[in-house]
C-alpha positions as CSV (number, residue, x, y, z in Angstrom):
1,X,132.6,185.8,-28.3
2,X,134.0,182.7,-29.1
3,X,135.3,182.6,-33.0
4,X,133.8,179.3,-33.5
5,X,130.9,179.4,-35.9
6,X,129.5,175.6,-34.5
7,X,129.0,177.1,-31.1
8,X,126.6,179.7,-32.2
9,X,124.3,177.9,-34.8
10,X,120.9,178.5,-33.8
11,X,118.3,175.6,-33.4
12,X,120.8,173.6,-32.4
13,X,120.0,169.9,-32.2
14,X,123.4,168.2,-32.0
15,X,126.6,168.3,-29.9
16,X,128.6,171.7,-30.3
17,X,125.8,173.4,-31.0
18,X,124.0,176.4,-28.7
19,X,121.3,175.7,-26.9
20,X,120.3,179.0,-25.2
21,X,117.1,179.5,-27.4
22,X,115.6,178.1,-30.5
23,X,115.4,179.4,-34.1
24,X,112.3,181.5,-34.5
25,X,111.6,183.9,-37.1
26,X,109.1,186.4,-36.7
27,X,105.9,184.5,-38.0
28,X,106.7,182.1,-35.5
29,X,106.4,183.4,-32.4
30,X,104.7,185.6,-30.2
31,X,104.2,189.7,-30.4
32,X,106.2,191.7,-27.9
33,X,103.6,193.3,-25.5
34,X,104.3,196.8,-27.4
35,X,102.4,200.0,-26.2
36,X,99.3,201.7,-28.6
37,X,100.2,203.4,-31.6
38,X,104.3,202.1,-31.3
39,X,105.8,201.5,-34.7
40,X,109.9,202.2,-33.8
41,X,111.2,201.7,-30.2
42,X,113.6,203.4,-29.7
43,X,116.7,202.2,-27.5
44,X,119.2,205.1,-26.9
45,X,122.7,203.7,-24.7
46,X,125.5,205.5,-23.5
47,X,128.8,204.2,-22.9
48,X,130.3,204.7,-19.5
49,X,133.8,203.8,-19.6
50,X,137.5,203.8,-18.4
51,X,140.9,202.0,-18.9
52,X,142.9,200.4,-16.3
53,X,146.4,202.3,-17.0
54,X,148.1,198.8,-16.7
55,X,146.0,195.9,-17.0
56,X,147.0,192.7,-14.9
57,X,148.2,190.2,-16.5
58,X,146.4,187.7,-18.3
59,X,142.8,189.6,-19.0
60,X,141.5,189.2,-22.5
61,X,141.9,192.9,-24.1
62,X,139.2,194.3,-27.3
63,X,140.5,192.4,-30.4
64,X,141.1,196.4,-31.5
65,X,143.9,197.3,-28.6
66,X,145.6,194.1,-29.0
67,X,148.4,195.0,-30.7
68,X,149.4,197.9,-27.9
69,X,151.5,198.4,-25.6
70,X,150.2,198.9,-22.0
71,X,150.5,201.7,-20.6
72,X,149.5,203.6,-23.5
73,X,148.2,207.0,-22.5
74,X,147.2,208.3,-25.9
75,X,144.8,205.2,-26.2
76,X,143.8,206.0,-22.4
77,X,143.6,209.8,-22.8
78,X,141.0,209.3,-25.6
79,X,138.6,207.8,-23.7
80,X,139.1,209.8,-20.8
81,X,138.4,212.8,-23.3
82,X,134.8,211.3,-22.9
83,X,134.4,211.3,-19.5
84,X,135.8,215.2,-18.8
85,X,134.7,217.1,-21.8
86,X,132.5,215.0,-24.7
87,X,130.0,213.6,-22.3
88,X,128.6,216.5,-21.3
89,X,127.7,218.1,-24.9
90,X,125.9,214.8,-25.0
91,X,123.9,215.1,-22.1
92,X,123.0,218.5,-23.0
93,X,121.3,216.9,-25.9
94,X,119.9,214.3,-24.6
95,X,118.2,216.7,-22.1
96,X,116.9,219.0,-25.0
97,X,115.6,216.0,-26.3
98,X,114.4,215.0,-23.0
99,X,115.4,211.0,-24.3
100,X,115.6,208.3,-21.8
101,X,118.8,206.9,-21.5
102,X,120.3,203.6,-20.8
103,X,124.0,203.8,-19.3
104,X,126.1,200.7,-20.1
105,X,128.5,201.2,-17.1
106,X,131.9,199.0,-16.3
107,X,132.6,198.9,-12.6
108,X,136.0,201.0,-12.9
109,X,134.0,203.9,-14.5
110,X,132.1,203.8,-11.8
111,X,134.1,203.8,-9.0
112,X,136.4,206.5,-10.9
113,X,134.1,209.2,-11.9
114,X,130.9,209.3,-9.1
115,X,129.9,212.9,-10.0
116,X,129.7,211.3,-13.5
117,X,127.3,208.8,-11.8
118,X,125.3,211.7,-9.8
119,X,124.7,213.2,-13.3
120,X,122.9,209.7,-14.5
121,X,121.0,209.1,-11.4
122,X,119.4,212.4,-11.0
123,X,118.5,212.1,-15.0
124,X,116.6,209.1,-13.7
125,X,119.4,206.9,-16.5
126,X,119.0,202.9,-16.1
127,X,122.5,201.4,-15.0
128,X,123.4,198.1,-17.1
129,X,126.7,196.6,-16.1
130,X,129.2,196.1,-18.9
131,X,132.1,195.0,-17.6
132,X,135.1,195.8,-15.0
133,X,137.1,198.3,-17.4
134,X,137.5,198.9,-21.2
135,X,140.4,196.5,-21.5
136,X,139.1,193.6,-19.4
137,X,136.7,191.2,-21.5
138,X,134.7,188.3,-21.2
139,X,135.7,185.6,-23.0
140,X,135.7,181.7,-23.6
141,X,139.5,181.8,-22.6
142,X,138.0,182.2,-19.2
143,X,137.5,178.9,-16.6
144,X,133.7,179.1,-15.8
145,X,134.6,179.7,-12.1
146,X,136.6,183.1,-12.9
147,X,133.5,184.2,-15.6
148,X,131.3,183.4,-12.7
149,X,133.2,185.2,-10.4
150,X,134.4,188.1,-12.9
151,X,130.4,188.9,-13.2
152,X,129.7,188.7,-9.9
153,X,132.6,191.6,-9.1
154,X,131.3,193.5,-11.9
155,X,127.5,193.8,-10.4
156,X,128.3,193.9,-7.2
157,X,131.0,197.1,-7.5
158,X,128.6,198.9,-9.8
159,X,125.5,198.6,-7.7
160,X,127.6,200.0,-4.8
161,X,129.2,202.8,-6.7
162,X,126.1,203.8,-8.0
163,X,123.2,202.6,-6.0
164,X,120.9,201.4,-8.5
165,X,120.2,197.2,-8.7
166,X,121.7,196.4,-11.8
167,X,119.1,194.3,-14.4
168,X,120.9,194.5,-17.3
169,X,124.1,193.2,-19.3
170,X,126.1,195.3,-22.4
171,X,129.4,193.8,-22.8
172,X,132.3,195.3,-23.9
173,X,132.6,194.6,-27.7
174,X,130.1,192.1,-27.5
175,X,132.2,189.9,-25.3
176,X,130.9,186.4,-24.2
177,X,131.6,182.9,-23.8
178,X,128.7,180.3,-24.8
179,X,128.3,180.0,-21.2
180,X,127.5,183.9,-20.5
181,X,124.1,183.9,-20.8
182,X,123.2,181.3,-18.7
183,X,125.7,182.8,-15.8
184,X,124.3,186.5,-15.9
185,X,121.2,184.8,-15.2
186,X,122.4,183.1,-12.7
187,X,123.6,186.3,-10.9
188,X,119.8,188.0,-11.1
189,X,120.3,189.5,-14.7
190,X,117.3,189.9,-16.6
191,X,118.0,191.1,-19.9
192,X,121.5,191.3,-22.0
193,X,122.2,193.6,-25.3
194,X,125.0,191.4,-27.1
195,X,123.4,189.2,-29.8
196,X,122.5,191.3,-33.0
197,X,120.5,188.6,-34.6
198,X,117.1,190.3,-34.4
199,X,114.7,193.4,-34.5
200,X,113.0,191.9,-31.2
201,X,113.5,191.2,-27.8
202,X,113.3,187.6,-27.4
203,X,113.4,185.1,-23.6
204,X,117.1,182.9,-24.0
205,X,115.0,179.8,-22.6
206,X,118.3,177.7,-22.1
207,X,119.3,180.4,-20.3
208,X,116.9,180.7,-17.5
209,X,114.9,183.2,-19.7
210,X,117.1,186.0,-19.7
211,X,116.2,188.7,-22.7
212,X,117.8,189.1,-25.2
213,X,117.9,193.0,-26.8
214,X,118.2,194.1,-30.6
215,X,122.5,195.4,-30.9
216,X,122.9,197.9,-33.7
217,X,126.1,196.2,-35.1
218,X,126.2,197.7,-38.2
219,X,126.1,201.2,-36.8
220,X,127.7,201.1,-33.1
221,X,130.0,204.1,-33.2
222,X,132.9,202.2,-32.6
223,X,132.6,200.3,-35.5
224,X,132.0,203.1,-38.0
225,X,134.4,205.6,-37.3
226,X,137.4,204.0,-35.1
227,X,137.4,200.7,-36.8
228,X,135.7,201.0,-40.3
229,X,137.1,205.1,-40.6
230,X,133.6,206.3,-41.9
231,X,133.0,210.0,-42.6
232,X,130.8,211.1,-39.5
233,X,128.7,213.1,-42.4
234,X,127.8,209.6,-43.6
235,X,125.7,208.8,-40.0
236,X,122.4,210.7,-40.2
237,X,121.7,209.6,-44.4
238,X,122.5,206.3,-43.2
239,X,120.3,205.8,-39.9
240,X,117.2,208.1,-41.8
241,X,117.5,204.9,-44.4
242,X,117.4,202.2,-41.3
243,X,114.5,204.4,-39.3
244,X,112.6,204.2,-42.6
245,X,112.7,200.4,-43.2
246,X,112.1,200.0,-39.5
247,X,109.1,202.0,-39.5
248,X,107.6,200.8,-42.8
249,X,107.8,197.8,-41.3
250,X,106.4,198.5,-37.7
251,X,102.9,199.3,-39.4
252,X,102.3,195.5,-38.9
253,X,105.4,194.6,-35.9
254,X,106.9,197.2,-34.4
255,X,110.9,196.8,-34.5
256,X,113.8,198.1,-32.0
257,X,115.8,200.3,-32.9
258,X,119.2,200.9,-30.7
259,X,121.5,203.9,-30.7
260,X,125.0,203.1,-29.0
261,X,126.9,206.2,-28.1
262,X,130.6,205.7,-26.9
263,X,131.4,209.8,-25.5
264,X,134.9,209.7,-26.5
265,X,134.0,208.6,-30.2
266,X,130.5,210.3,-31.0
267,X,131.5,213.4,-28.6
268,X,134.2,214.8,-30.4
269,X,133.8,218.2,-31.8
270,X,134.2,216.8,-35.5
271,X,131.6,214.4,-35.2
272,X,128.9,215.8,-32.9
273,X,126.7,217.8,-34.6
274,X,126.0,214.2,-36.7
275,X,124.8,212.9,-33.6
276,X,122.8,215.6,-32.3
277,X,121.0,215.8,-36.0
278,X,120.0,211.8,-35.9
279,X,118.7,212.3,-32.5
280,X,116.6,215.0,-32.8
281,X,114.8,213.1,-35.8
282,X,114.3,210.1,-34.1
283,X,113.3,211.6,-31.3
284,X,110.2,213.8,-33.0
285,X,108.8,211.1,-34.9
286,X,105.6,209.9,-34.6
287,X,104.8,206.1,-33.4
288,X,108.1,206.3,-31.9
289,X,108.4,204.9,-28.3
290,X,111.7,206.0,-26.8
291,X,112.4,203.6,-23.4
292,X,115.2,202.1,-21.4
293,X,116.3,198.9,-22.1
294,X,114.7,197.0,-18.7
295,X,110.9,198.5,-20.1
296,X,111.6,197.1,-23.5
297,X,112.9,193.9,-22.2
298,X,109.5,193.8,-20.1
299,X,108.0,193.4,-23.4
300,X,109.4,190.3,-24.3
301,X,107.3,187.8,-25.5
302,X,108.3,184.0,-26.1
């Protein structure tokens, strides 16, 4: 996203400032059409990834790889790790679990790895597009024509890799430009996961309506143990304490509560067993409604 702060100042009522939605908080506005007996939603998404070995020239890279050098196959072979060997301790427990699943794809991923894909669609996995590869961002460096056109690619390669109509946006590293919202819209997207500013889903109205989607920024994967180097023991304590004040609080509004898994990161041996403990207790508790991110968008509520 764009670094400065004007451009994203909510209720914005003067030049420079966003206008894709107004400041709410939650006394103000409508309840989220929530199932019976729903006190935690539950919003589990998986990572589908992969690198171009040599990115053209140009593309905006993850703030975190910038300092590399391209090609860098240790970089590369990590995330690959993900796709041959970590992803599938994963999906055995998210089939124990019997969790539904929301798969934030890029196109390259895709197109690289379609028994991958197979193993999502006969799961019954939503597709949500992320991107065209790890090291290939959206960003406000972009000219509006080559966003609009970068987007376009990106849904249209993934629906044909996979096909599934793709309804939903994750970016990589929550990349955007002010403009984003309103041009996934544009291109027939009805929800996107890359504002972490509430507990809710909530209608962009500047932005033809498109949903917005709770982002667990505080404990994406990525963020924890690549960037911040947290202890993977650390992960189930920590998600027990955010599950509780989510819950306590759903007695009156129920609140969303997402799980990002990145395979390479989350799958490794060292730090699995973390994740497959945190799942398994969210996934047995009561007045928890576990769903893909297009029914919880459906929810939405202006």
């Amino acid at each position: 996203m764009s670094r400065n702060p004007s451009t994203f100042v909510t209720g914005a009522t003067s030049p420079g400032e966003q206008d894709l939605f107004p400041f709410a908080t939650l006394a103000e506005r409508g309840r989220p059409a929530w199932p019976p007996g729903v006190r935690v939603v539950l919003m589990v998404v998986l990572h589908f990834e992969a690198m171009d070995f040599d990115a053209p020239a140009g593309v905006v890279s993850d703030p975190r790889w910038r300092e590399r050098i391209w090609p860098d196959p240790r970089l590369q072979s990590f995330v690959e790790y993900g796709n041959r060997v970590a992803l599938f301790r994963i999906l055995d427990t998210l089939d124990r679990l019997k969790l539904k699943v929301t798969v934030a794809a890029d196109a390259l991923a895709s197109e690289r790895y379609p028994h991958l894909v197979e193993q999502f669609r006969k799961r019954g996995y939503e597709i949500a597009a992320r991107g065209l590869a790890v090291n290939r961002m959206l960003s406000a460096t972009m000219p509006e024509d080559e966003e609009r056109r970068t987007i376009a690619e990106t849904i249209a390669r993934i629906a044909q890799a996979t096909g599934t109509t793709v309804r939903g946006w994750i970016g990589q590293d929550f990349g955007e430009s002010p403009r984003t919202p309103r041009l996934l819209a544009d291109a027939g997207i009805a929800w996107l996961a890359d504002w972490p500013n509430d507990d809710e889903p909530y209608p962009m109205a500047g932005a033809g309506g498109i949903v917005s989607l709770p982002v667990a920024y505080e404990w994406d994967d990525m963020r924890l143990f690549i960037e911040r180097r947290m202890q993977a023991w650390h992960y189930p304590p920590m998600l027990r304490d955010a599950f509780a004040t989510l819950f306590a609080e759903g007695v009156n509004r129920p609140r969303v509560l997402p799980v990002s898994i990145h395979p390479w990161v989350f799958g490794a041996p060292h730090r699995f067993r973390y994740l497959d403990e945190t799942l398994a207790l969210l996934a047995t508790r009561e007045g928890v409604w576990n769903a893909t991110a297009s029914d919880i968008a459906s929810c939405s509520t202006a």
